[in-house]
Biopython code that builds the backbone (N, CA, C, O; Angstrom):
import numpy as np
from Bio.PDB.StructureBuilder import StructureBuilder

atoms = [
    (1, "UNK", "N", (-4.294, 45.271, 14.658)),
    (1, "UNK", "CA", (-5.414, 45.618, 15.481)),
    (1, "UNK", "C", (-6.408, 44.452, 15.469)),
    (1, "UNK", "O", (-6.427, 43.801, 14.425)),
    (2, "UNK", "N", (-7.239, 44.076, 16.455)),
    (2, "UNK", "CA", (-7.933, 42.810, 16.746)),
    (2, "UNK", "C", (-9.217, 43.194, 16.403)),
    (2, "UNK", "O", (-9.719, 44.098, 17.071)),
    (3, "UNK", "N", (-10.012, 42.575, 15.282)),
    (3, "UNK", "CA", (-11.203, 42.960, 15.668)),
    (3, "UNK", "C", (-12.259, 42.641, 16.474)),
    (3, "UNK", "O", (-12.053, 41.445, 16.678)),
    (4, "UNK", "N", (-13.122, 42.891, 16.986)),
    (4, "UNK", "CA", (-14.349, 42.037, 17.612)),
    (4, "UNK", "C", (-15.668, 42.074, 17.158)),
    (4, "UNK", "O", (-16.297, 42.937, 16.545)),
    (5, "UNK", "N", (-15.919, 41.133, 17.516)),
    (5, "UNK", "CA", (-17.727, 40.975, 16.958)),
    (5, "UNK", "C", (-18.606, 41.271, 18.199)),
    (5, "UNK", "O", (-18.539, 40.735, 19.306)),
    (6, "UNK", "N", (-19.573, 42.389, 17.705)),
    (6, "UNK", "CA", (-20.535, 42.832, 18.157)),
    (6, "UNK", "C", (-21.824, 41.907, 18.014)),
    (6, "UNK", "O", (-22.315, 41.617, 16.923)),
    (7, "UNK", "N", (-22.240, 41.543, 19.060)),
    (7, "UNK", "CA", (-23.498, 40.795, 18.668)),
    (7, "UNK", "C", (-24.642, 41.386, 18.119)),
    (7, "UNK", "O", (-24.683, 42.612, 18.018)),
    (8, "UNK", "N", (-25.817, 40.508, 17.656)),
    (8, "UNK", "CA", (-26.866, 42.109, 16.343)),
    (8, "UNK", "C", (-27.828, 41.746, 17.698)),
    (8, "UNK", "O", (-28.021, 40.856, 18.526)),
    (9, "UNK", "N", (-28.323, 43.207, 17.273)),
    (9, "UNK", "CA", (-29.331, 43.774, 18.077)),
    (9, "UNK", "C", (-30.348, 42.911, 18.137)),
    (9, "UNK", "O", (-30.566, 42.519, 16.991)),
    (10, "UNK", "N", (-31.267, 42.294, 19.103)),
    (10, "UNK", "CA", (-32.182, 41.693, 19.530)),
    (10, "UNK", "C", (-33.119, 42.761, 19.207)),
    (10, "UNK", "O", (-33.047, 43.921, 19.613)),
    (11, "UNK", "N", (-34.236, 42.131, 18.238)),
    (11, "UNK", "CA", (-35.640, 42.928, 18.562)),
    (11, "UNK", "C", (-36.140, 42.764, 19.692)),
    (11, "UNK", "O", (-35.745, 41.843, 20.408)),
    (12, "UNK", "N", (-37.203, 43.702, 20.127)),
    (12, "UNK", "CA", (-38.081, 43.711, 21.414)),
    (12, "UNK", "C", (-39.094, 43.482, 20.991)),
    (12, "UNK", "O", (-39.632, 44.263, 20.207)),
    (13, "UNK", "N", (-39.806, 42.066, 21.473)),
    (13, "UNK", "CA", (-40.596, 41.728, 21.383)),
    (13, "UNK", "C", (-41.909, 41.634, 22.274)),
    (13, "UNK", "O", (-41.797, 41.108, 23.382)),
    (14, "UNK", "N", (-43.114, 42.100, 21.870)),
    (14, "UNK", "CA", (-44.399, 42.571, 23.032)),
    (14, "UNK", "C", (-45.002, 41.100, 22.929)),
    (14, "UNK", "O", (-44.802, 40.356, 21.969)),
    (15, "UNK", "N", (-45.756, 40.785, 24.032)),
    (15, "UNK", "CA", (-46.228, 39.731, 24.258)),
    (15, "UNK", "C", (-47.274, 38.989, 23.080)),
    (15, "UNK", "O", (-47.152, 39.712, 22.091)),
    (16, "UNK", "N", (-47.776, 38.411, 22.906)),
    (16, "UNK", "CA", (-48.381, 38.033, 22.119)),
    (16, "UNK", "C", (-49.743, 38.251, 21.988)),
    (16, "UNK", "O", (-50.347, 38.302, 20.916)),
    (17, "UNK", "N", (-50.387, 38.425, 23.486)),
    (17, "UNK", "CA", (-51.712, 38.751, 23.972)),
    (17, "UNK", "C", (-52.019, 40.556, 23.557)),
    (17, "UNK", "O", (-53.108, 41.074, 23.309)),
    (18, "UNK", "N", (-50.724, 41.179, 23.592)),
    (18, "UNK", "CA", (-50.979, 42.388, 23.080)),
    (18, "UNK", "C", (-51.317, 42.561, 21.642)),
    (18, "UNK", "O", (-52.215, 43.207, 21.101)),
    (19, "UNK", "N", (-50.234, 41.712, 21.098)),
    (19, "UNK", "CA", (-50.797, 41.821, 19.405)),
    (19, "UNK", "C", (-52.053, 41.013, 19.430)),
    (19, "UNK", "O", (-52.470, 41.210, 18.288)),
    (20, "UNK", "N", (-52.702, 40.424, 19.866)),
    (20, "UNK", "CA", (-54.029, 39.825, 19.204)),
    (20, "UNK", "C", (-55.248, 40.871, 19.247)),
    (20, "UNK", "O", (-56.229, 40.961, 18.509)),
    (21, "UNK", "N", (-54.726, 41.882, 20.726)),
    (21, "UNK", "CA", (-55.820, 42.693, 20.957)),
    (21, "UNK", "C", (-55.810, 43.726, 19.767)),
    (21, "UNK", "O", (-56.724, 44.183, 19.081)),
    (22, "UNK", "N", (-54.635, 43.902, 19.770)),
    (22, "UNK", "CA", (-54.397, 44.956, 18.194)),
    (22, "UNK", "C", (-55.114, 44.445, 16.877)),
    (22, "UNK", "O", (-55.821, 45.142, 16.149)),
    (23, "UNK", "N", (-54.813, 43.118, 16.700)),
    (23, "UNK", "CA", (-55.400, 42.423, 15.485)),
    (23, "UNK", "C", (-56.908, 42.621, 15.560)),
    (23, "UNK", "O", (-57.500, 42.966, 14.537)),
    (24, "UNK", "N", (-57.879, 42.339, 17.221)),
    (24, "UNK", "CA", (-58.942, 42.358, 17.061)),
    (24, "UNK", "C", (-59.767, 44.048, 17.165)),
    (24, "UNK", "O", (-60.929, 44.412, 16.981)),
    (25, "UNK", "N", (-58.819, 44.587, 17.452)),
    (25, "UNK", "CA", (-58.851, 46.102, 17.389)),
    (25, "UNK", "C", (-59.990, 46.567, 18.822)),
    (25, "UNK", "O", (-60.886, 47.395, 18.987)),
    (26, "UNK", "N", (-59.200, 45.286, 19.814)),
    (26, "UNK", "CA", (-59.962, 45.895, 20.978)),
    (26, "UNK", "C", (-58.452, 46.308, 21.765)),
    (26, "UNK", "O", (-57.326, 46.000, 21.373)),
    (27, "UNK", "N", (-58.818, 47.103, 23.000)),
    (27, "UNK", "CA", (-57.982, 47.889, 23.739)),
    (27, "UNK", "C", (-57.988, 46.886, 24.973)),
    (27, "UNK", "O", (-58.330, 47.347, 26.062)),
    (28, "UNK", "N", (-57.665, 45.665, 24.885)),
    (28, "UNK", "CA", (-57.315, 45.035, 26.438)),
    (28, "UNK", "C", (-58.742, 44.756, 27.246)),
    (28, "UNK", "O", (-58.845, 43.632, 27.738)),
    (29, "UNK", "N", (-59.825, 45.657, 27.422)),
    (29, "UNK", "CA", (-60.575, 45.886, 28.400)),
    (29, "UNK", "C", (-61.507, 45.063, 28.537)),
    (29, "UNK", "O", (-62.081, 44.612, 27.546)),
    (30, "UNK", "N", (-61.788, 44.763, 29.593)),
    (30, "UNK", "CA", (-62.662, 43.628, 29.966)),
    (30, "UNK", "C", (-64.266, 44.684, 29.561)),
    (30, "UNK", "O", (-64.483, 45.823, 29.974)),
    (31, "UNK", "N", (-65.289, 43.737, 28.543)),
    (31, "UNK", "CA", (-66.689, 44.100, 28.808)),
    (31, "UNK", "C", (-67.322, 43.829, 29.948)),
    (31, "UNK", "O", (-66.851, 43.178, 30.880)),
    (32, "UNK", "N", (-68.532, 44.385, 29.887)),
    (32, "UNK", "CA", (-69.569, 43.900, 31.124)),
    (32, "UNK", "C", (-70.113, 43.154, 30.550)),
    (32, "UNK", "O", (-69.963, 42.901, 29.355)),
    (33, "UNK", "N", (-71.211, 42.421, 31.669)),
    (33, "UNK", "CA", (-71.962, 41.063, 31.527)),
    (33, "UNK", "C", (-72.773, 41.401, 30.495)),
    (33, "UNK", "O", (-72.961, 40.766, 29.457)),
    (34, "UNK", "N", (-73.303, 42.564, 30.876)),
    (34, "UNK", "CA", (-74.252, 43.436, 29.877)),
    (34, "UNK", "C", (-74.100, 43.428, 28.563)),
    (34, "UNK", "O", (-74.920, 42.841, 27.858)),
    (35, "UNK", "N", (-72.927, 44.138, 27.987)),
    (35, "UNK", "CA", (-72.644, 44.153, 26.876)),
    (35, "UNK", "C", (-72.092, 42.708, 26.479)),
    (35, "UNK", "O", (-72.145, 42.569, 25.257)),
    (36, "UNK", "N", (-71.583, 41.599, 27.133)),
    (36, "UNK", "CA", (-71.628, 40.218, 26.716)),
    (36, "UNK", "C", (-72.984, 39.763, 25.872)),
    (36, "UNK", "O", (-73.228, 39.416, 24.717)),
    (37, "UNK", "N", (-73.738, 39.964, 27.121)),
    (37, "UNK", "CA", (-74.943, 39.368, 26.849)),
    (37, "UNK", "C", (-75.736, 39.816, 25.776)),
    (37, "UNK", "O", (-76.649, 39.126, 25.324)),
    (38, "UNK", "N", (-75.440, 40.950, 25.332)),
    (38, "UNK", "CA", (-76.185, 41.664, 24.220)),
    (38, "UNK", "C", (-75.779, 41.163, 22.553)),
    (38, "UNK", "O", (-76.533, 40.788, 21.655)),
    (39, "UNK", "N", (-74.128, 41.348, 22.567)),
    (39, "UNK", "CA", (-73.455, 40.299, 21.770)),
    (39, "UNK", "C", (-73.494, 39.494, 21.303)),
    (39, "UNK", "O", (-73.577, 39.283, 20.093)),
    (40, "UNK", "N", (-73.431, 38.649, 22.371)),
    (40, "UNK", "CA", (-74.526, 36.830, 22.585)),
    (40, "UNK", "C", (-75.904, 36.824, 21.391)),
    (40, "UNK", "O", (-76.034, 36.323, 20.274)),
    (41, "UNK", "N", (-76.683, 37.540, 22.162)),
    (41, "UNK", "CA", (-77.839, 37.562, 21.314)),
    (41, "UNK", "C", (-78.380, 38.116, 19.861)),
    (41, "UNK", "O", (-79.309, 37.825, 19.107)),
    (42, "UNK", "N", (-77.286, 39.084, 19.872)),
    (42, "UNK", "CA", (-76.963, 39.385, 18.309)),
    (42, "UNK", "C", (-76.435, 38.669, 17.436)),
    (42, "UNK", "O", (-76.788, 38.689, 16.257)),
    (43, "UNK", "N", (-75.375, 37.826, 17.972)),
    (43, "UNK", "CA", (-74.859, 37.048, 17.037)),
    (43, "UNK", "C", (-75.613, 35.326, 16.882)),
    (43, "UNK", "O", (-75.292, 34.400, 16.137)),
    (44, "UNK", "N", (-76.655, 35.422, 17.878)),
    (44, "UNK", "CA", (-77.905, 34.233, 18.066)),
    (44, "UNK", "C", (-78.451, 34.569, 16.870)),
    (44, "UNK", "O", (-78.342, 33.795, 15.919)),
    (45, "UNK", "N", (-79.286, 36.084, 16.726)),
    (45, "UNK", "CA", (-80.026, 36.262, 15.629)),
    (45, "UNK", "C", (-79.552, 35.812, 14.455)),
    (45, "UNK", "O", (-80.354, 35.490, 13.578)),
    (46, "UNK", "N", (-77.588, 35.676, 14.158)),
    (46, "UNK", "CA", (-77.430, 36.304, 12.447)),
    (46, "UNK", "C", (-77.881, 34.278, 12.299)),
    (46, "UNK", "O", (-78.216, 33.679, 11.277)),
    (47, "UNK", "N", (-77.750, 33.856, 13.359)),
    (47, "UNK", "CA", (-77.865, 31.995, 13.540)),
    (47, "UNK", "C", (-78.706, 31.128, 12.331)),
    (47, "UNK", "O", (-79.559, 30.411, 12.854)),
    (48, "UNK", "N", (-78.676, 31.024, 10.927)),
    (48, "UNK", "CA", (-79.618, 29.890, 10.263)),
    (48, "UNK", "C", (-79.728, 28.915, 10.973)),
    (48, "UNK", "O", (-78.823, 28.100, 11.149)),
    (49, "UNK", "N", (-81.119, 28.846, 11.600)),
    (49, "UNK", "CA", (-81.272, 27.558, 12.359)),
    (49, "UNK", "C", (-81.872, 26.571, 11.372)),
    (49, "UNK", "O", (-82.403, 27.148, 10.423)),
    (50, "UNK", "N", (-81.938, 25.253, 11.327)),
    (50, "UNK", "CA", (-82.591, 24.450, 10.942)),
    (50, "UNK", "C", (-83.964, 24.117, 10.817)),
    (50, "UNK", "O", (-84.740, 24.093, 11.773)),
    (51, "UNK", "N", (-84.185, 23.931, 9.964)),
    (51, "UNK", "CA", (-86.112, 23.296, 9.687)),
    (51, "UNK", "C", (-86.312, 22.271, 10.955)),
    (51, "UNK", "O", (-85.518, 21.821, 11.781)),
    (52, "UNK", "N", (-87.634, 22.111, 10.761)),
    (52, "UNK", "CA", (-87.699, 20.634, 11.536)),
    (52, "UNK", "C", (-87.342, 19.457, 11.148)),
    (52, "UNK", "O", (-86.760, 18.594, 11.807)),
    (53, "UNK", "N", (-87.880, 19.407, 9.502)),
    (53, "UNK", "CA", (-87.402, 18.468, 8.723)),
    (53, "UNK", "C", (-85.965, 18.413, 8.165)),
    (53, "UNK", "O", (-85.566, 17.394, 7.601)),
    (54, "UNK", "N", (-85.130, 19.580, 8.330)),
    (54, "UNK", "CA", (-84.328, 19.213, 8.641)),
    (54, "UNK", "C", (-83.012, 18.326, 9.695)),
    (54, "UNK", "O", (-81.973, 17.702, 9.482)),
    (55, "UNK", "N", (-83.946, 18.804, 11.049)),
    (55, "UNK", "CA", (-83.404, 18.555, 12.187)),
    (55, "UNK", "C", (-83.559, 16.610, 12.329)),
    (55, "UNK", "O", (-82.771, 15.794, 12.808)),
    (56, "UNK", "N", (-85.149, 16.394, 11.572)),
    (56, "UNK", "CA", (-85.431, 14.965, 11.547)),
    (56, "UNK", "C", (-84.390, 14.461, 10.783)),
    (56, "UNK", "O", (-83.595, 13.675, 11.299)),
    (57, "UNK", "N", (-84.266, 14.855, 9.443)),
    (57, "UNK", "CA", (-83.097, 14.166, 8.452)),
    (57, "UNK", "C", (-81.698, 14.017, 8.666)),
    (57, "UNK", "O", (-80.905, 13.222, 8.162)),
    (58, "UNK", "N", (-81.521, 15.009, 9.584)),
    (58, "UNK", "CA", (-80.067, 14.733, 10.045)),
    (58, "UNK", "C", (-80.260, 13.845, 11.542)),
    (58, "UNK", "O", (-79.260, 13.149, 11.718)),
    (59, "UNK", "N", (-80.918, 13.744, 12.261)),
    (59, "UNK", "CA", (-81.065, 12.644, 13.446)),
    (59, "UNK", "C", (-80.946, 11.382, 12.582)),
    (59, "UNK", "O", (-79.949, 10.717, 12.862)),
    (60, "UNK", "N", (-81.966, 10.725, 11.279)),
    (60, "UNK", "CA", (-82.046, 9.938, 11.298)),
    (60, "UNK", "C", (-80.395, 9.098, 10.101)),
    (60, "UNK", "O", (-79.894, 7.974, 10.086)),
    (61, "UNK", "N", (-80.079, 10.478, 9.253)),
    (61, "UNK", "CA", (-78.740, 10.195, 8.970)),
    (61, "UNK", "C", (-77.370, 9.401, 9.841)),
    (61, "UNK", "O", (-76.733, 8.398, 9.521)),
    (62, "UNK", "N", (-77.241, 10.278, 11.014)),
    (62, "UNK", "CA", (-76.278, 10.187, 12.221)),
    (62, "UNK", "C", (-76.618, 8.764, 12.751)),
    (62, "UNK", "O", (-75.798, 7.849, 12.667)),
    (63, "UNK", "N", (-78.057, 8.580, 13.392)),
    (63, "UNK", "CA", (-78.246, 7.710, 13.458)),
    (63, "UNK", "C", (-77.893, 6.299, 12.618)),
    (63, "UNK", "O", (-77.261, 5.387, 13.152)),
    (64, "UNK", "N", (-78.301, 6.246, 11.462)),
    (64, "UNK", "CA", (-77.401, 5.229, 10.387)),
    (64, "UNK", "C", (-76.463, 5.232, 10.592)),
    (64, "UNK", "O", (-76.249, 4.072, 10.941)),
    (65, "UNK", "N", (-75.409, 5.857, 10.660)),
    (65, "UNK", "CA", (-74.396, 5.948, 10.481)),
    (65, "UNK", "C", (-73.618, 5.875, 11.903)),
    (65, "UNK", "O", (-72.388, 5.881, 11.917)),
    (66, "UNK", "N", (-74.095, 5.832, 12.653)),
    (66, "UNK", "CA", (-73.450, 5.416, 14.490)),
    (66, "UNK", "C", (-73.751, 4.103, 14.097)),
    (66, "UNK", "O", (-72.724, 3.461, 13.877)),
    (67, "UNK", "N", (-74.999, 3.346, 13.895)),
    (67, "UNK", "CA", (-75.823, 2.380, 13.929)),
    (67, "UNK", "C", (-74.351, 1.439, 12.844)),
    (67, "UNK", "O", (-73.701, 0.616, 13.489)),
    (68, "UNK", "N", (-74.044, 1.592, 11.650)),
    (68, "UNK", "CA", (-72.847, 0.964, 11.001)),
    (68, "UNK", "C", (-72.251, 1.148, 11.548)),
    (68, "UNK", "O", (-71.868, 0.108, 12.083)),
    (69, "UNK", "N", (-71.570, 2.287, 12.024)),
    (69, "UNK", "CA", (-70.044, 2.024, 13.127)),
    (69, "UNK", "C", (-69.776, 1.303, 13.662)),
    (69, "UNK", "O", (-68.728, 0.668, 13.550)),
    (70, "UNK", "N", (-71.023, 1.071, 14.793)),
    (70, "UNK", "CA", (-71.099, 0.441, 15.615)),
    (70, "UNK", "C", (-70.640, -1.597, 15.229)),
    (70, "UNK", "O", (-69.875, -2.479, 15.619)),
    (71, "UNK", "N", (-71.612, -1.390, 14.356)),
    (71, "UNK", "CA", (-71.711, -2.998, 13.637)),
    (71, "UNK", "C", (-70.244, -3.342, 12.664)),
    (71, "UNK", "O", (-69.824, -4.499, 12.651)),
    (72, "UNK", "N", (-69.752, -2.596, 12.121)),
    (72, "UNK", "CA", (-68.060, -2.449, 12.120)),
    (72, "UNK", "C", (-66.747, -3.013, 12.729)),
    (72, "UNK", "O", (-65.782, -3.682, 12.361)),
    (73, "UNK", "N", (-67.335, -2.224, 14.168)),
    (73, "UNK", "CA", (-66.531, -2.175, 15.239)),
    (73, "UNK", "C", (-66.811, -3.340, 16.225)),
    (73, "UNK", "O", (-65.962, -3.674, 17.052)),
    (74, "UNK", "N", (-68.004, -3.948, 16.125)),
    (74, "UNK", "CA", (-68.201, -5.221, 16.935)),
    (74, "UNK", "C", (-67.811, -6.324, 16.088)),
    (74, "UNK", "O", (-66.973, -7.165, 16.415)),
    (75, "UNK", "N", (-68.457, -6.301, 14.961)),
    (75, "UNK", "CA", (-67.552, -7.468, 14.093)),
    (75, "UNK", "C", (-65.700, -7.062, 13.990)),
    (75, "UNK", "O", (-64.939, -8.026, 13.907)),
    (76, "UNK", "N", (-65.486, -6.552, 13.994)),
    (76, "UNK", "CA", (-63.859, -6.274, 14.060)),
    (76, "UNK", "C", (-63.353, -7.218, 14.970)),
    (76, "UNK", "O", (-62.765, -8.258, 14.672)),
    (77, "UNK", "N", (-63.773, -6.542, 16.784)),
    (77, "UNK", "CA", (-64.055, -7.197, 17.755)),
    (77, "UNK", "C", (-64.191, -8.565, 17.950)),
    (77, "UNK", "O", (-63.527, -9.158, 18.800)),
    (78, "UNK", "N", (-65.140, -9.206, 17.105)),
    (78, "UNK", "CA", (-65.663, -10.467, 17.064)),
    (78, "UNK", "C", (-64.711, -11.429, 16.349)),
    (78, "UNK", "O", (-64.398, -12.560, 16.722)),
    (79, "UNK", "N", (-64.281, -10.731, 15.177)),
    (79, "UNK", "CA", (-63.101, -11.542, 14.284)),
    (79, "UNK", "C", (-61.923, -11.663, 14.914)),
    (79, "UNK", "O", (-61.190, -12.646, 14.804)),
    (80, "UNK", "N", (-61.602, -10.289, 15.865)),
    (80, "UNK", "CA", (-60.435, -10.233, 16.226)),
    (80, "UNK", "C", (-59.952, -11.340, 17.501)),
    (80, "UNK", "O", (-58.936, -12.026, 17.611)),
    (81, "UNK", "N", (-61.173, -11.180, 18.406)),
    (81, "UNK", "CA", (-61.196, -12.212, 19.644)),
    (81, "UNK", "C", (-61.121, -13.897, 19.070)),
    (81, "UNK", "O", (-60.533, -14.748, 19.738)),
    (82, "UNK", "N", (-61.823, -14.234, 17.705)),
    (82, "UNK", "CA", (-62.011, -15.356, 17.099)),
    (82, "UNK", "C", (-60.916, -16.007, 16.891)),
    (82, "UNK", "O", (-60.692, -17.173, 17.216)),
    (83, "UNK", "N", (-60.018, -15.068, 16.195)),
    (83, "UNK", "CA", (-58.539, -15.245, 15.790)),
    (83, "UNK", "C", (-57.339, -15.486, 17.401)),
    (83, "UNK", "O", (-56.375, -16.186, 17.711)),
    (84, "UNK", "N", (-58.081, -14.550, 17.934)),
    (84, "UNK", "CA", (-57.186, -14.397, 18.897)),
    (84, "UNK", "C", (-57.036, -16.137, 19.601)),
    (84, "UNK", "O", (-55.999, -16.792, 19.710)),
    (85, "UNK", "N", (-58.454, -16.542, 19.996)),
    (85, "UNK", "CA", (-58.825, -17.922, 20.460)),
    (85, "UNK", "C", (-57.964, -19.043, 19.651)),
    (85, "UNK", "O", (-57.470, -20.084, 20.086)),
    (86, "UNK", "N", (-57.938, -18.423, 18.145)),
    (86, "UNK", "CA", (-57.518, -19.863, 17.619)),
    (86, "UNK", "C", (-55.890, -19.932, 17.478)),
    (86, "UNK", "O", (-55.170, -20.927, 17.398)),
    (87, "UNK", "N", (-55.604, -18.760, 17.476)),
    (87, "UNK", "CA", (-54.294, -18.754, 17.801)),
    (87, "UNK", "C", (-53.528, -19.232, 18.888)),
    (87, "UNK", "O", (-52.789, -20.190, 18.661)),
    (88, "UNK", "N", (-53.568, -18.668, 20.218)),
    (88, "UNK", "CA", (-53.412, -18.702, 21.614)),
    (88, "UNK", "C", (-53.883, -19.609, 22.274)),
    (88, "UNK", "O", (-53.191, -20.009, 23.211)),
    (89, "UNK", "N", (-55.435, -20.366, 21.993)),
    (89, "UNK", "CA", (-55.778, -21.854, 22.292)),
    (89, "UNK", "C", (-55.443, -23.016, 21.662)),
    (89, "UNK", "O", (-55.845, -24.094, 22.100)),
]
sb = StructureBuilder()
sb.init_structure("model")
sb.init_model(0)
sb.init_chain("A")
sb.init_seg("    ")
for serial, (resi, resn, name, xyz) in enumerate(atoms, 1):
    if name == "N":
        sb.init_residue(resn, " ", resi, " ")
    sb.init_atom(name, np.array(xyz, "f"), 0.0, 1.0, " ", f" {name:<3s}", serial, name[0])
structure = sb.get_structure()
């Protein structure tokens, strides 16, 4: 007698967009602008905003620190074109 092979059962698989709604334990449904907007502003409130003096200390941090990049990246530039000249000329 011959046997044959049955192929295994394929799970059924639901889209992926369905399980996320499950994960976030919403039902698909679109909110209103309304309830967006309310959301929005609740989750504005839970917001630690920054001091002023904070806001100054980190401008003038970033700033330094673009300000070296910058000077980095032009001398790189500068060495690199230098080399390039003495090579190629």
């Amino acid at each position: 007698m011959r046997q044959t092979r049955t192929a295994p059962k394929q799970e059924v698989r639901r889209s992926p967009v369905s399980d996320r709604h499950e994960l976030a334990g919403t039902s698909g449904k679109r909110t209103s602008p309304i309830t967006f907007y309310r959301q929005v502003i609740a989750e504005l409130r839970k917001v630690v905003w920054p001091t002023r003096p904070q806001v100054i200390n980190y401008f003038w941090v970033v700033l330094v620190f673009v300000l070296v990049m910058m000077a980095i990246v032009a001398g790189l530039d500068y060495g690199f074109g230098q080399l390039s000249f003495k090579v190629f000329a």
